[in-house]
C-alpha positions in Angstrom: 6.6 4.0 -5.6 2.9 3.9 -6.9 0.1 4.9 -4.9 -2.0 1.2 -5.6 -3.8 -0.9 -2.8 -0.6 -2.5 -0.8 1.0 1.1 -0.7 -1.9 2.6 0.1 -2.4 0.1 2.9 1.1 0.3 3.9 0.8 4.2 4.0 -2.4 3.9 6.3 -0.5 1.9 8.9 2.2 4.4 9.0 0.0 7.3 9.9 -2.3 5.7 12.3 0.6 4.7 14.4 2.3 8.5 13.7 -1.1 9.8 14.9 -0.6 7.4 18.1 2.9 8.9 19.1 3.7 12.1 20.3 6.3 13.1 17.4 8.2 15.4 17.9 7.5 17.2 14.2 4.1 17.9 15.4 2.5 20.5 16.8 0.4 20.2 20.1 -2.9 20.3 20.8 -2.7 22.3 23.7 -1.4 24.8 21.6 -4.6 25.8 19.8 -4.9 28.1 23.1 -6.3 28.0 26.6 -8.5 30.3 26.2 -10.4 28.9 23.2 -13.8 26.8 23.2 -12.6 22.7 23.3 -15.9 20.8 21.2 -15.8 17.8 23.4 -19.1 16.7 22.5 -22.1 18.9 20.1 -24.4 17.9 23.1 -22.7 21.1 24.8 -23.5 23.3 21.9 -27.0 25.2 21.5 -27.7 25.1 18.1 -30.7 27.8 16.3 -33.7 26.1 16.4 -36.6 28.1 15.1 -36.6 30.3 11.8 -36.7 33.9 14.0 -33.3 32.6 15.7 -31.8 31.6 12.5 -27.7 32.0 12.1 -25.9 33.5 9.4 -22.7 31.1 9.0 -19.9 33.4 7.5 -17.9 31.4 4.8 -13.9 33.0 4.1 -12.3 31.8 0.9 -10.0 33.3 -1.7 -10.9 34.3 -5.0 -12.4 37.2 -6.8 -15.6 39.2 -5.7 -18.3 38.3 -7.8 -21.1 40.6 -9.7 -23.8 38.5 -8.9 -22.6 37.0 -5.3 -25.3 38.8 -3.5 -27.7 36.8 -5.6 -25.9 33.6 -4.6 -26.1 34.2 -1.1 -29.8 34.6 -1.0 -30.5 31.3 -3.0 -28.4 29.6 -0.9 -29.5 31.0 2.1 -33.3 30.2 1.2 -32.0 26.3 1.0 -29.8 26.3 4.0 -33.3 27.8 6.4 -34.5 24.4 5.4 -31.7 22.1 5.9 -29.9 23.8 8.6 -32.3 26.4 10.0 -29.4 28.8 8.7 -28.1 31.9 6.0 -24.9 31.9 4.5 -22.8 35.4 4.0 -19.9 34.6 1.3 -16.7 36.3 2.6 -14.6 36.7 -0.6 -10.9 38.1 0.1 -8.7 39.0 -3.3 -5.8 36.7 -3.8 -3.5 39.5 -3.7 -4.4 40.8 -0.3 -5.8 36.9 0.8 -2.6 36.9 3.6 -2.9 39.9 5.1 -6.6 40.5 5.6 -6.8 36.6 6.5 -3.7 37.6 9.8 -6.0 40.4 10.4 -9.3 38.4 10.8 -7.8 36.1 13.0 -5.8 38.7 15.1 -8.9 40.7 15.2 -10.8 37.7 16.6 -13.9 38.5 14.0 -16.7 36.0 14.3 -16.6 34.3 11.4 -17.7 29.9 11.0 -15.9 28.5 8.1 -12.8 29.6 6.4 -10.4 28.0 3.9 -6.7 27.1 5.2 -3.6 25.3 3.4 -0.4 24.1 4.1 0.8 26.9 1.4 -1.7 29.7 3.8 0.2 29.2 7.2 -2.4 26.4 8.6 0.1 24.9 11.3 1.1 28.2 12.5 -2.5 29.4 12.1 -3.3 26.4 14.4 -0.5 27.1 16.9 -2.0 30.2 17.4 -5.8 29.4 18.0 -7.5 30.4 15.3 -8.8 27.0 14.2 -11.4 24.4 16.7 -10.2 20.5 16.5 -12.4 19.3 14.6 -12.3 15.1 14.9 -15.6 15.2 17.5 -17.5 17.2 15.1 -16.3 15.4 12.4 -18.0 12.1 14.0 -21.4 14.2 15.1 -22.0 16.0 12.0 -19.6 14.9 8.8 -20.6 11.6 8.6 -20.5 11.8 4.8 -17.3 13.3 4.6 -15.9 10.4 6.7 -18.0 8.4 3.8 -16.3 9.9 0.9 -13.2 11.3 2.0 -10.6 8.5 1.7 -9.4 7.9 5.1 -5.2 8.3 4.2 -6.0 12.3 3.0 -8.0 13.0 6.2 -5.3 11.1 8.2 -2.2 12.8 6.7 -4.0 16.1 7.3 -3.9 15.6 11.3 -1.5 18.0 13.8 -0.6 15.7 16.3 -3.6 12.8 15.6 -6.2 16.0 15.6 -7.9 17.5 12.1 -8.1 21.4 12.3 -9.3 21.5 8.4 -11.3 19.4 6.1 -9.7 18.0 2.9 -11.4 19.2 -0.1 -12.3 16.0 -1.9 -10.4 16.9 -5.3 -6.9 15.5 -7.3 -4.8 15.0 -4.4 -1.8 14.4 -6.7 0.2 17.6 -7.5 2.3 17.8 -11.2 3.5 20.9 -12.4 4.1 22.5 -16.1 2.7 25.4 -17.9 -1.1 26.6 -19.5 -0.6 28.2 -23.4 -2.2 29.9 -26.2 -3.0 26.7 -28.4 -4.9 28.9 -30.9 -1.9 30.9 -30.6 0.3 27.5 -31.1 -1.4 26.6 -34.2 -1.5 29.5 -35.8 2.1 29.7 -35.6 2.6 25.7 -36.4 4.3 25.5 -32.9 4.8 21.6 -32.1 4.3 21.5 -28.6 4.4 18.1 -28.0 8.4 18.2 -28.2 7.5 20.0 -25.5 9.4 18.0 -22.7 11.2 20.1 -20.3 11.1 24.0 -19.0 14.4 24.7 -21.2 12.3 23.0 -24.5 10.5 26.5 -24.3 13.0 28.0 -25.2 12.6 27.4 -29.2 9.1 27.9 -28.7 9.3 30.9 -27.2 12.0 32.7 -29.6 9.1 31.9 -32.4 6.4 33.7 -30.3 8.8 36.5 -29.8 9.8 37.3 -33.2 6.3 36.4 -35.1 3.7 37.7 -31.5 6.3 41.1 -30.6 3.1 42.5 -28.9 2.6 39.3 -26.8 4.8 38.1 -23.9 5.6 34.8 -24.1 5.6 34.2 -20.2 4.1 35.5 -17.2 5.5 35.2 -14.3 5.1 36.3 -10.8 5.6 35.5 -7.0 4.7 31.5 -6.2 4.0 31.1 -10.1 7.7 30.4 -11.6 10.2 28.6 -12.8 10.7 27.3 -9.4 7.3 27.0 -7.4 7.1 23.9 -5.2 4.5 22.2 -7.6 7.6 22.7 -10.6 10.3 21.2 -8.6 8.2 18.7 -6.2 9.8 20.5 -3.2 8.4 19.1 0.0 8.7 21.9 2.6 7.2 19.4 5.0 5.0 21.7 6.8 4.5 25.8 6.2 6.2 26.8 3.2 7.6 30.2 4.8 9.5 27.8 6.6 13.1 26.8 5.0 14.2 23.3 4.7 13.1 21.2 2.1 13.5 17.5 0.1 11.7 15.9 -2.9 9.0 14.6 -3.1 10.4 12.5 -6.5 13.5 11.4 -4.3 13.8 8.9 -1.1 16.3 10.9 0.8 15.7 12.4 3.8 18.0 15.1 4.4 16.5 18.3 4.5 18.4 20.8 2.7 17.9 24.7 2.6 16.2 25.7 -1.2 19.6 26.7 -2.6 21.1 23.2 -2.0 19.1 21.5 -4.8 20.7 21.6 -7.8 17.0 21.8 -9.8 16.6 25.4 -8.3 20.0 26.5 -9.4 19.5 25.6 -12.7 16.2 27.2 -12.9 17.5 30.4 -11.4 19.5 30.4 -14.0 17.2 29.3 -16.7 14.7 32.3 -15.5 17.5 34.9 -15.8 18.4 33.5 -19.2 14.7 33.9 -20.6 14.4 37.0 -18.6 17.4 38.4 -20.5 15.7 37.4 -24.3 12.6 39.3 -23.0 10.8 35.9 -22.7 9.2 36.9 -19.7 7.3 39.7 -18.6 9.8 42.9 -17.1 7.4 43.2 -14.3 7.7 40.0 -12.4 9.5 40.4 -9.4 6.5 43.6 -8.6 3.6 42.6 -10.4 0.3 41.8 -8.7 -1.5 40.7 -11.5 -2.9 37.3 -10.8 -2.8 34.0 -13.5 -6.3 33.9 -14.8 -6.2 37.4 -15.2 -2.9 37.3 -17.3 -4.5 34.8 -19.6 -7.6 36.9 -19.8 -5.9 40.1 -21.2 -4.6 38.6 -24.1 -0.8 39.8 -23.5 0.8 36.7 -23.0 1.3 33.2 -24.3 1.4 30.9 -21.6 1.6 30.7 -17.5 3.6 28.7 -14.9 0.9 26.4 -13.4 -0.2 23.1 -11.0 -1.8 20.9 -13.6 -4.3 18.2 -13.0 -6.6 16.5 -16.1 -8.9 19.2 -17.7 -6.9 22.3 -15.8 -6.8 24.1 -19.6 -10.7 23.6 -20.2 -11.1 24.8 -16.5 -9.2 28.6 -17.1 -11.0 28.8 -20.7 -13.9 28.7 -18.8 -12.4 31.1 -16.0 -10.9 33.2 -18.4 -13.0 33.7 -21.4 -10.5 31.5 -23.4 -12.9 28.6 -24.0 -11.4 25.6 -26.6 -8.0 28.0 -26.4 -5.8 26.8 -24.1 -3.7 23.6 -23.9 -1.1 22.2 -21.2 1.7 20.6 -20.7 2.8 18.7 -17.5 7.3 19.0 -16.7 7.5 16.7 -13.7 6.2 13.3 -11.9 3.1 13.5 -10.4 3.9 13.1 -6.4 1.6 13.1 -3.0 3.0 15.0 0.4 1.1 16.5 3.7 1.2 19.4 1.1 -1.2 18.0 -1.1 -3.3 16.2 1.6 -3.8 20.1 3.3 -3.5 22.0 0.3 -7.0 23.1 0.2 -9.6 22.8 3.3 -12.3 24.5 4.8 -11.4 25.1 8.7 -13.6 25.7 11.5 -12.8 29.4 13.5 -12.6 29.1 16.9 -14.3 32.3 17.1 -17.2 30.4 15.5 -21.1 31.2 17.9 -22.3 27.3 16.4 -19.4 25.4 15.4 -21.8 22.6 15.2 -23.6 24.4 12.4 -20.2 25.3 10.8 -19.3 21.3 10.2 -22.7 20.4 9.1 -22.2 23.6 6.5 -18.8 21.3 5.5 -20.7 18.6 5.6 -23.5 19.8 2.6 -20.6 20.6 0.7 -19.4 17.6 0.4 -22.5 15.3 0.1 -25.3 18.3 -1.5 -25.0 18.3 -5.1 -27.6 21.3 -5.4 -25.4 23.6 -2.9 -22.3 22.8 -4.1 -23.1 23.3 -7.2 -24.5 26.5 -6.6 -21.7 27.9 -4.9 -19.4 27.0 -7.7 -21.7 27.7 -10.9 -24.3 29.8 -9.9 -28.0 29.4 -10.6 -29.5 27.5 -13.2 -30.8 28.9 -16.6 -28.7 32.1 -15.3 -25.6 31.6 -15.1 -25.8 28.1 -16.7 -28.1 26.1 -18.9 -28.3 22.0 -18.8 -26.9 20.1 -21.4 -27.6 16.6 -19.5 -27.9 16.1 -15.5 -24.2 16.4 -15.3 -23.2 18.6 -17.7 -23.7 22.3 -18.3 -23.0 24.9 -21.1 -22.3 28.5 -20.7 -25.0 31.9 -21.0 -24.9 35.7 -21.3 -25.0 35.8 -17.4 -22.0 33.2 -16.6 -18.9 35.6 -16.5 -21.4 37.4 -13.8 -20.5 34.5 -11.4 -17.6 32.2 -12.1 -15.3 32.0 -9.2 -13.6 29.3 -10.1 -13.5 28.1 -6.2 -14.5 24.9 -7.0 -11.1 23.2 -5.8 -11.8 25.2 -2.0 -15.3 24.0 -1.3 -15.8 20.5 -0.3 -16.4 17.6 -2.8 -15.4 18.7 -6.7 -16.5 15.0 -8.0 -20.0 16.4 -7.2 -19.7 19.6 -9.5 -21.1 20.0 -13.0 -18.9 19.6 -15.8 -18.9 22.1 -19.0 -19.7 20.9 -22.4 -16.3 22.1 -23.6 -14.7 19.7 -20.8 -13.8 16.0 -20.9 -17.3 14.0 -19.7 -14.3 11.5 -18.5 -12.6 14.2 -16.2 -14.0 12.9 -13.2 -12.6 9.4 -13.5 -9.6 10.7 -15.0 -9.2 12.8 -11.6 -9.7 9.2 -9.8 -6.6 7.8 -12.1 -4.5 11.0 -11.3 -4.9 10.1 -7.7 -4.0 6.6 -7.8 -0.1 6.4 -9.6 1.7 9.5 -7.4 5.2 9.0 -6.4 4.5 9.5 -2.2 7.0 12.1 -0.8 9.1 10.1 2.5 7.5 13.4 4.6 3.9 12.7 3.9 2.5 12.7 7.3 4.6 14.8 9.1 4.4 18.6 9.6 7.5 20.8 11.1 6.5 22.4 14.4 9.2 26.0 14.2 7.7 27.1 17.5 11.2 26.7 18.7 12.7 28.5 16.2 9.6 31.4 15.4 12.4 34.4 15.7 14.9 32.3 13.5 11.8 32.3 11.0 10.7 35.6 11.3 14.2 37.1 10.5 14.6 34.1 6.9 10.7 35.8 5.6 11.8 39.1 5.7 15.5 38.4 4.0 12.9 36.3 1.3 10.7 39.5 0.8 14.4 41.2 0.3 15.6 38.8 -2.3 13.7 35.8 -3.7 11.4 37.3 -5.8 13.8 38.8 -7.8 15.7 35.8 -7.9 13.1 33.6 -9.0 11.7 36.0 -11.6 15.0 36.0 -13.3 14.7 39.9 -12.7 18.1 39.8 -11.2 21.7 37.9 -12.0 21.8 34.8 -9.5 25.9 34.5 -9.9 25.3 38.2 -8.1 22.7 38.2 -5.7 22.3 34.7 -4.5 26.2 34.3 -3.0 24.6 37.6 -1.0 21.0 36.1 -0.5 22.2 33.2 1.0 24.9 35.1 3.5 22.1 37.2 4.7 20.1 33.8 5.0 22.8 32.6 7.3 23.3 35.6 9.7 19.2 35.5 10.2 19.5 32.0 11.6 18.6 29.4 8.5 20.9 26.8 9.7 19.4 26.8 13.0 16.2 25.8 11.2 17.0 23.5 9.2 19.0 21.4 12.4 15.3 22.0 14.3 13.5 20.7 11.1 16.0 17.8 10.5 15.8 16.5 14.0 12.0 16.3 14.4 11.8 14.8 10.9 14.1 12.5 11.8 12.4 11.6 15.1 9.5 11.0 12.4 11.1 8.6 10.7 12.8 6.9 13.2 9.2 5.6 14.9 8.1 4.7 11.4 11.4 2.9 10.5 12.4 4.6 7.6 15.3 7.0 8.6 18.4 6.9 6.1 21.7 6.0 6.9 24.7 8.4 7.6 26.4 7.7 4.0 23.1 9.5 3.0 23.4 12.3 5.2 27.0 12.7 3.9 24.9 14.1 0.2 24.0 17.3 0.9 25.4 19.7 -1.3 26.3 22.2 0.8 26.7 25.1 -1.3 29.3 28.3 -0.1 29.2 31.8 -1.4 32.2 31.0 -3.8 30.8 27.7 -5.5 27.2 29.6 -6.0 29.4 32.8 -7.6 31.6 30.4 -9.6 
């Protein structure tokens, strides 16, 4: 099914009249807590109004600290006294520590304004506990240009129960999976890539850059980044991704399945083991810490597992000091779930002092060409020179800020391109968007409330087990047949009967709920099929 004008029509009917009914997959909005400040109306806030009383808005995203962030700050903070009577303090956690320190802020209650949240970062249970305002009031007062530019089915199919807790970065909302490589390192090894098809077609590559690279790995892989991440398989995990239960986003069924019930993940367990085993993959896998771009940087290895979108290689040359180096291959359909539509926003805390200053913040980013870029590139004949109005080239001073954050913070069809990117990539972005397969889950997002011990009990048997698995640091014909008992005494099927049953309500009110023959398909895997 393509994403063109009648589905895209078709699709907009079907989430306004899910955000009309009380489904039961959805969370409530009751839930973001009694105790929290309801923005009924931005008449009822007090925003700063004169330069002494200005307000520092405190802006949470993940990446890497930068050298020259403090410079950043101040520049932007000189524009924002003018447009919003307000400073800007850039909160920048580490990816590796990103879900802990994030739990702790919002435990803690610290006062911060803005912070990025994703399906993939806990945003529905984040919401079920409070720590993000509704933002649909706010949106109307002060967003009016995201409402402009924002196409109306992302914003919808990112609602909780009819209500937006985050704001869609305006970016590829299609997700495709595949892998990032050496392409200097491919040519000088006459490496045809383009028969290049499928994850097991690596394996002639890969024996080559083995036996004729010994001193470079020829993949890295880690936790969320392998063989079998969601953006690989086009698993929809229809809300948090902690939380089992799963279909495809390539398929039309319906029944959701536990992870170990889809015959792709087998055979990529498998796979993974198997490159694993021929020393294809780095020996650290299931522990390391070391993130992607940082992999790429050192030099060690030949390619990584990764999302790809158009220009996704020119983007980590850029991020990684690997300009006009890198190439990429996509392994799967391009498809479009709630998980793309809320895999990257910029949420208002509800520990925010001016909330009202905190959408209009949102707001710049999406419309402000000068502060957007700035966040993302820096300062002008600094960190970047001008090639054209559009298009920049690197200096001496750009590896000093390069977050490469671009994707997080509001609208990326406003950001500069590099000389060494496509000047298309922008429409090509526009293309991406339009031909996705649409998962039969977009729009609906699992509420586990009734099932949170259940939930607690399946993360910490995962912690035990799946990144081991999914490394191929371990044999599956071993450990999964235990894996998948331990899944069952903690309470999986439990979940997946909760999950299931709101889905299906779901589908029901929208009329598209399969049949029993379907339901009759599920594999249904036991401990002596998985060993045999």
């Amino acid at each position: 099914m393509l994403l063109h004008n009648k589905a895209r029509i078709m699709m907009l009917v079907v989430l306004m009249i899910a955000a009309m009914l009380n489904l039961a997959g959805c969370l409530n909005a009751k839930k973001a807590g009694a105790n929290l400040p309801q923005v009924e109306s931005a008449s009822e806030l007090e925003p700063a109004t004169s330069a002494d009383d200005s307000y520092t808005l405190k802006l949470v995203y993940i990446g890497t600290p930068q050298l020259d962030e403090q410079l950043i700050e101040e520049e932007a903070s000189k524009y924002l006294l003018e447009k919003l009577n307000a400073k800007l303090d850039l909160i920048v956690l580490d990816w590796g520590s990103w879900d802990n320190r994030q739990n702790i802020l919002i435990a803690s209650r610290e006062e911060i304004d803005v912070i990025f949240t994703s399906q993939w970062s806990k945003h529905a249970v984040n919401v079920s506990k409070g720590a993000f305002l509704p933002l649909n009031n706010l949106l109307e007062q002060y967003g009016q240009e995201i409402l402009a530019s924002l196409d109306p089915l992302i914003l919808q199919s990112a609602q909780i129960d009819g209500i937006n807790y985050g704001v869609p970065s305006n970016k590829e909302f299609a997700a495709q999976g595949g892998i990032v490589y050496r392409k200097d390192i491919a040519e000088q090894l006459q490496l045809d890539m383009e028969q290049v098809k499928s994850l097991a077609d690596l394996d002639a590559i890969y024996k080559v850059v083995k036996q004729k690279m010994p001193s470079m790995t020829p993949l890295f892989v880690k936790y969320g980044e392998n063989f079998n991440s969601h953006y690989i398989n086009n698993f929809d995990a229809l809300g948090d991704t902690s939380i089992p239960g799963y279909i495809l986003k390539d398929e039309t069924s319906t029944i959701v399945k536990p992870i170990y019930e889809f015959e792709r993940y087998i055979d990529n367990l498998y796979l993974a083991r198997d490159f694993y085993l021929k020393g294809y993959i780095n020996k650290d896998a299931a522990t390391t810490q070391m993130m992607v771009n940082d992999a790429l940087a050192s030099n060690e290895y030949f390619s990584v597992v990764s999302p790809i979108k158009p220009g996704k290689a020119e983007e980590l040359g850029v991020q990684t000091g690997l300009t006009g180096k890198l190439g990429q291959i996509a392994m799967n359909p391009k498809s479009l779930a709630t998980s793309e539509t809320t895999g990257s926003m910029l949420a208002i805390s509800s520990t925010s002092q001016h909330p009202e200053l905190a959408m209009q913040l949102i707001n710049l980013l999406h419309s402000d060409s000068y502060l957007n870029n700035l966040l993302n590139f820096g300062i002008e004949d600094i960190h970047y020179k001008k090639v054209s109005e559009q298009v920049i080239t690197q200096t001496e001073s750009t590896s000093r800020y390069s977050p490469g954050a671009s994707w997080m913070l509001g609208n990326q069809f406003l950001n500069y391109l590099w000389d060494t990117e496509d000047p298309q990539k922008w429409e090509q972005f526009k293309q991406f968007n339009e031909d996705a397969v649409i998962s039969p889950g977009l729009g609906f997002v699992f509420d586990g409330d009734e099932v949170k011990s259940e939930v607690a009990a399946v993360v910490n048997v995962d912690k035990q087990y799946l990144i081991a698995l999914e490394s191929g640091s371990v044999d599956p014909a071993v450990v999964l047949p235990e894996y998948i008992k331990k899944l069952r005494i903690a309470g999986i099927d439990k979940i997946i009967e909760a999950k299931q049953q709101q889905f299906n309500a779901f589908l029901q009110k929208n009329g598209k709920l399969d049949s029993e023959s379907d339901k009759e398909d599920s594999l249904h895997y036991n401990d002596n099929e998985i060993a045999e």
